[in-house]
C-alpha positions in Angstrom: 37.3 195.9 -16.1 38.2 194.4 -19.1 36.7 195.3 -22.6 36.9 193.4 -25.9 38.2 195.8 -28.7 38.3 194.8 -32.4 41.6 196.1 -34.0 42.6 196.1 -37.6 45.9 194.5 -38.9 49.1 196.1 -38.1 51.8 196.9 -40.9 55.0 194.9 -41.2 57.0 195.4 -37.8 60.5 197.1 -38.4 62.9 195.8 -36.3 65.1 198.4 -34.2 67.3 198.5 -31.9 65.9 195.5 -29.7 62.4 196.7 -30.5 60.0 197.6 -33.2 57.7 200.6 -34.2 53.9 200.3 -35.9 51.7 202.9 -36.3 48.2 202.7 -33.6 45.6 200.5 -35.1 43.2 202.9 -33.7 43.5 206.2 -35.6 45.4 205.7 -39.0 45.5 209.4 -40.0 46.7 210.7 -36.9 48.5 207.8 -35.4 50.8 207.7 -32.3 54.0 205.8 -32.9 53.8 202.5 -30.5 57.0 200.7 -30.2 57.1 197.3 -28.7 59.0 195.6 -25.9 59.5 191.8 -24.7 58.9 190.3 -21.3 61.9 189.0 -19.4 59.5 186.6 -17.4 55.9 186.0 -16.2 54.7 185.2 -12.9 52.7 181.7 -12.2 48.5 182.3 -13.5 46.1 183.3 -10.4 43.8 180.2 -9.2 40.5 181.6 -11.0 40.9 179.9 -14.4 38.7 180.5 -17.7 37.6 184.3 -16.1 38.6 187.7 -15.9 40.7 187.3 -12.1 43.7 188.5 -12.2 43.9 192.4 -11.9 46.6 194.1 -10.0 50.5 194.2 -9.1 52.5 195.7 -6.4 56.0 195.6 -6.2 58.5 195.4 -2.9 62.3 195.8 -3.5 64.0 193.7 -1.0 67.5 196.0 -0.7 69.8 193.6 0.7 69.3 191.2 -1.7 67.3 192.7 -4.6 67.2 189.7 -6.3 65.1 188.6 -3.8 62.6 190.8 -4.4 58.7 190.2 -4.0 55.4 190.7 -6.2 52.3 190.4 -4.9 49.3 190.3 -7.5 45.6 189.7 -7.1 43.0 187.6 -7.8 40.2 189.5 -7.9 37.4 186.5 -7.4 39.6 184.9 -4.5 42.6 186.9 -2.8 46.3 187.9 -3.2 49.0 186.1 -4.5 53.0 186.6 -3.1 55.8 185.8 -6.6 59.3 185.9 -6.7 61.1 188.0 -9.5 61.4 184.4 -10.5 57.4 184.4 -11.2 56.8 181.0 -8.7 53.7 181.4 -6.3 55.5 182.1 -2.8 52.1 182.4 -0.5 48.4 183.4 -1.5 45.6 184.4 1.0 42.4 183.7 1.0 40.7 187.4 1.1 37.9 186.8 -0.6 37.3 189.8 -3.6 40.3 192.1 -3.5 40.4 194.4 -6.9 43.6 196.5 -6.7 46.5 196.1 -4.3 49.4 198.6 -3.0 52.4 198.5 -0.6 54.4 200.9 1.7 58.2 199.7 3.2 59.0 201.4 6.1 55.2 201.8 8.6 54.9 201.2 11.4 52.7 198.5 12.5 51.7 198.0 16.4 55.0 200.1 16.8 57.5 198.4 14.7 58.4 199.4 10.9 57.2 196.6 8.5 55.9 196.3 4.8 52.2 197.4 5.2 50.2 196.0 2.3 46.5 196.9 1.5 43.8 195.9 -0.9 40.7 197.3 -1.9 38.2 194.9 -0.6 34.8 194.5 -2.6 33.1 191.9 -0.7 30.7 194.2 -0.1 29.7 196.2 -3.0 27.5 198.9 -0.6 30.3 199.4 1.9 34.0 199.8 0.7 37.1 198.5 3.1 40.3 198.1 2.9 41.9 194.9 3.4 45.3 195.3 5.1 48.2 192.8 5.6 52.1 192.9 7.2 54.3 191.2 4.5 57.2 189.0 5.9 60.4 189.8 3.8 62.1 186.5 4.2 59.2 184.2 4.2 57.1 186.0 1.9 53.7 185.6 3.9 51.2 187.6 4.1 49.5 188.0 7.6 46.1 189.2 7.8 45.6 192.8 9.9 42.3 193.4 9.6 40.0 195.8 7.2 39.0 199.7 7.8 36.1 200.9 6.6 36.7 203.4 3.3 33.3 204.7 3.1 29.9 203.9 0.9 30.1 202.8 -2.1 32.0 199.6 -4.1 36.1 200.1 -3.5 37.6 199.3 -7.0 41.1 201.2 -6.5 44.1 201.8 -4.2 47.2 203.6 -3.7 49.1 204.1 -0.5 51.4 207.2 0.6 52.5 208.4 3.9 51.6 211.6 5.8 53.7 212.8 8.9 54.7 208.9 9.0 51.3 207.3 8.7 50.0 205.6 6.2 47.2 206.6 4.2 45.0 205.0 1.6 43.3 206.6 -1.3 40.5 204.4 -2.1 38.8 205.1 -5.7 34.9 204.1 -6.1 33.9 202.7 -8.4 31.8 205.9 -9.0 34.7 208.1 -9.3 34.4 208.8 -5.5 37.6 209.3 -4.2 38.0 208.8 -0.6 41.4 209.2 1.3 41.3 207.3 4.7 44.5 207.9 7.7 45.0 204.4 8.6 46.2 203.9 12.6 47.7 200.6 13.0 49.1 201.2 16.4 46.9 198.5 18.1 46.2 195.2 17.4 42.9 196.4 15.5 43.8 198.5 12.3 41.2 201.8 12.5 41.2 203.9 9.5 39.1 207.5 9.2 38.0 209.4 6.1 39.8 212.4 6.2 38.9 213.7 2.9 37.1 213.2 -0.3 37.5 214.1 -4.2 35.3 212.8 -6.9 35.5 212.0 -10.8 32.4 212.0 -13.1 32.3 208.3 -14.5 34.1 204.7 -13.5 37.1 205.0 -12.3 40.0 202.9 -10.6 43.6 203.1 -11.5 45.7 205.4 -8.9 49.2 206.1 -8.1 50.8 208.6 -5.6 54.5 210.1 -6.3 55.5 210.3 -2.7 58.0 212.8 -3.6 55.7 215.7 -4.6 52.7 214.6 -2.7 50.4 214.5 -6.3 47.7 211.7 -7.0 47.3 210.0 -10.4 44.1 208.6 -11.4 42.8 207.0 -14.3 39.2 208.1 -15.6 38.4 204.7 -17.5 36.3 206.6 -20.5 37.8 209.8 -19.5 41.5 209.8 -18.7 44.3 210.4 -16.6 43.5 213.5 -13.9 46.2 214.5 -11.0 44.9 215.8 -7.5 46.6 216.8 -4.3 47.5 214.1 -2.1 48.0 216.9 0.8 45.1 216.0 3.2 44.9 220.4 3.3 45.6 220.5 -0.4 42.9 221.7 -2.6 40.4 218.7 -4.0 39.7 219.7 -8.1 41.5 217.2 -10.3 44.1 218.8 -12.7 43.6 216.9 -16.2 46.9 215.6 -17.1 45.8 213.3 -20.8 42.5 212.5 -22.1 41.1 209.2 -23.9 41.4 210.2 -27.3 41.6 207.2 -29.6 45.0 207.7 -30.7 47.7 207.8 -27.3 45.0 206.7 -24.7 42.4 204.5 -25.6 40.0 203.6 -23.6 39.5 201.8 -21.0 42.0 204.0 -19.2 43.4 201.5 -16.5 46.1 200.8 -14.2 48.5 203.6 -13.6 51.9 204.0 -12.1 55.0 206.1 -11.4 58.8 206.3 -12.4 60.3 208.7 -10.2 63.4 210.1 -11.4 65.6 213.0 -9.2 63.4 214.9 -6.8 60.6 215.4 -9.3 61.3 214.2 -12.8 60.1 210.9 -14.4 57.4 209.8 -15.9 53.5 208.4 -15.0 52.3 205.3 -17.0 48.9 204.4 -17.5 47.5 201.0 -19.3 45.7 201.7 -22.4 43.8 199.0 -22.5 41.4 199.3 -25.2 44.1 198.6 -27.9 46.8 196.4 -25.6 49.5 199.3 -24.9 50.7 201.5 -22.0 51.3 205.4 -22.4 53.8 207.6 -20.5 53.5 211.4 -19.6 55.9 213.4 -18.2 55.8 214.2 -14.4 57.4 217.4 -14.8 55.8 219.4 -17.8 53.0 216.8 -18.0 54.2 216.2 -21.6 53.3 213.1 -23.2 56.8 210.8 -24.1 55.7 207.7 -25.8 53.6 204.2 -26.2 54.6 200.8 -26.3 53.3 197.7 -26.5 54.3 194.3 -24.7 55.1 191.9 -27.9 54.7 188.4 -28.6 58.0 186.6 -27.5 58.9 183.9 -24.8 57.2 185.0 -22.5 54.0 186.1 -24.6 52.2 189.5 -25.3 49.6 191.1 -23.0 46.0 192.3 -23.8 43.8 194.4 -22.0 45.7 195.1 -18.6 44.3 196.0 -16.0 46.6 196.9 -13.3 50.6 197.9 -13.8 53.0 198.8 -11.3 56.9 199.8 -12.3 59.7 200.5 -9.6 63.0 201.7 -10.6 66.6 200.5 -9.0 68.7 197.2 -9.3 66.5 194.0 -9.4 69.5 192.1 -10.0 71.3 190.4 -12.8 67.8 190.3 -15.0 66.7 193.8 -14.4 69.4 196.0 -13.3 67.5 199.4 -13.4 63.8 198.5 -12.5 60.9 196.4 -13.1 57.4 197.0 -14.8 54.6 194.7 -13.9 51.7 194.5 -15.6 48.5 191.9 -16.0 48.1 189.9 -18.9 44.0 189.3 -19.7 44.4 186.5 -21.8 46.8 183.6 -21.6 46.8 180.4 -23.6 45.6 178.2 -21.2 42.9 180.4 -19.8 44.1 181.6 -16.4 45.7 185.0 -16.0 48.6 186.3 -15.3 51.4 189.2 -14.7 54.3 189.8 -17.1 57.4 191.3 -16.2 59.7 193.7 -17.9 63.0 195.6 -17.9 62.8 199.1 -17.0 66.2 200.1 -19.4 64.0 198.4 -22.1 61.3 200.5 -22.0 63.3 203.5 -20.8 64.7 204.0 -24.3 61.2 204.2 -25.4 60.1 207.7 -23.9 61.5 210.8 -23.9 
């Protein structure tokens, strides 16, 4: 959720490279260095104008034609929006309070493999669900599956991964309750079952799975970034990874997501959003490796983002090695959006 921070005035930006470096507003004696990026382009704004709407982004690399690639974002007071890389509305559904969104390629729905898409669905704030749709590569549509219970409690977050070829959903409470649910969507009627549960102290919602080495990321709004087992055996007490300390993370702690690189390298990203910036940790060591900020340029800056996703690989002409995502809380006209931005861009940022 989005918080108003007051920040004091930056120092004169020094150009570098493509990019610039200022010191964080937020702690001037013990400052993290926080260079600065551009976006490349900017998707449509969400219906809900004049309100905090839009929220989250998922990205799905089309890999015939990756140009052609699809983002689908929501609109947290009305449903999900489908965008081209070129940022023009493709489809939008009508689902009603949907908070965060994720996507899987490759699951098999009623028996055929298809591009599973859920959302975590808050239109009922006692009983969470999850909100599940098959997305139509060449059409770009969204087509409604049904909703699976998640358990008690308001669903605020969601990451997918797959275990033994199913999909499952790891739906974060709003309360920190973490439940992960085995989603069946063999028959016509999606059915989903708990089959475990973890739990953070205080408001949480940002999540992200690395597929490769089966570990959960989530972000601790007030708290910070804490990795669990996604192994539905594995053991269930978070592993703290960086805490909100005024300086790298500042709180809230928000959307989170992974750059895989090689079987278990790369980096996890996590929106800073209480002074506009996005902080990267190493997935290896668990190391931090920089900050950055998305500047004022063609397409605009960002402030307080919610949700971020980032997907590496050839995008196409514009971005060649990957694509970052991420919402933009305030916009000139008064409607949200989601910026987008070149993965070699920011790349050269962490280390």
């Amino acid at each position: 959720m989005n918080n108003l921070s007051v920040m004091t005035a930056w120092s004169a930006m020094l150009l570098l490279a493509g990019c610039a470096t200022t010191p964080d507003a937020t702690n001037t004696t013990s400052a993290a260095t926080t260079a600065e990026v551009f976006a490349s382009g900017e998707t449509e704004a969400v219906g809900t104008a004049n309100a905090d709407a839009a929220d989250d982004p998922a990205i799905w690399r089309n890999p015939r034609k990756p140009a052609a690639s699809l983002i689908i974002g929501t609109d947290k007071k009305a449903g999900l929006y489908v965008y081209g890389l070129d940022g023009k509305r493709r489809d939008f559904v009508d689902a009603g309070r949907v908070n965060n969104v994720d996507l899987r390629d490759g699951v098999a729905i009623g028996g055929r493999p298809g591009i599973l898409v859920a959302a975590s669905d808050r239109n009922d704030e006692l009983h969470a669900k999850i909100a599940l749709f098959r997305l139509d590569p060449t059409t770009a549509k969204l087509t409604s599956l049904g909703t699976v219970a998640a358990g008690d409690g308001e669903a605020y977050g969601i990451c997918l991964t797959r275990v033994k070829g199913a999909a499952h959903a790891f739906v974060v409470m709003k309360d920190g309750t973490i439940n992960q649910v085995a989603i069946d969507l063999a028959a016509a009627t999606p059915a989903g079952r708990i089959v475990r549960t973890m739990k953070l102290g205080t408001q949480s919602e940002g999540c992200a799975v690395d597929d490769r080495t089966a570990k959960l990321y989530v972000a601790e709004e007030d708290v910070g970034l804490w990795r669990f087992d996604a192994r539905t055996d594995g053991p269930v007490e978070p592993v703290s990874i960086a805490k909100v300390d005024g300086t790298r993370l500042v709180a809230d702690a928000e959307g989170v997501a992974i750059a895989p690189i090689g079987r278990s390298g790369g980096y996890v990203l996590v929106s800073s959003q209480g002074d506009n910036a996005y902080a990267a940790w190493r997935l290896s060591d668990g190391a931090y490796a920089g900050r950055f900020r998305i500047a004022q340029g063609q397409f605009g800056s960002t402030e307080e983002t919610d949700g971020i996703d980032l997907m590496l690989g050839n995008f196409g002409r514009d971005y060649p090695t990957g694509i970052f995502v991420a919402q933009d809380g305030h916009t000139p006209d008064g409607a949200q959006n989601f910026k987008l931005v070149r993965w070699d861009a920011i790349a050269k940022l962490i280390k």
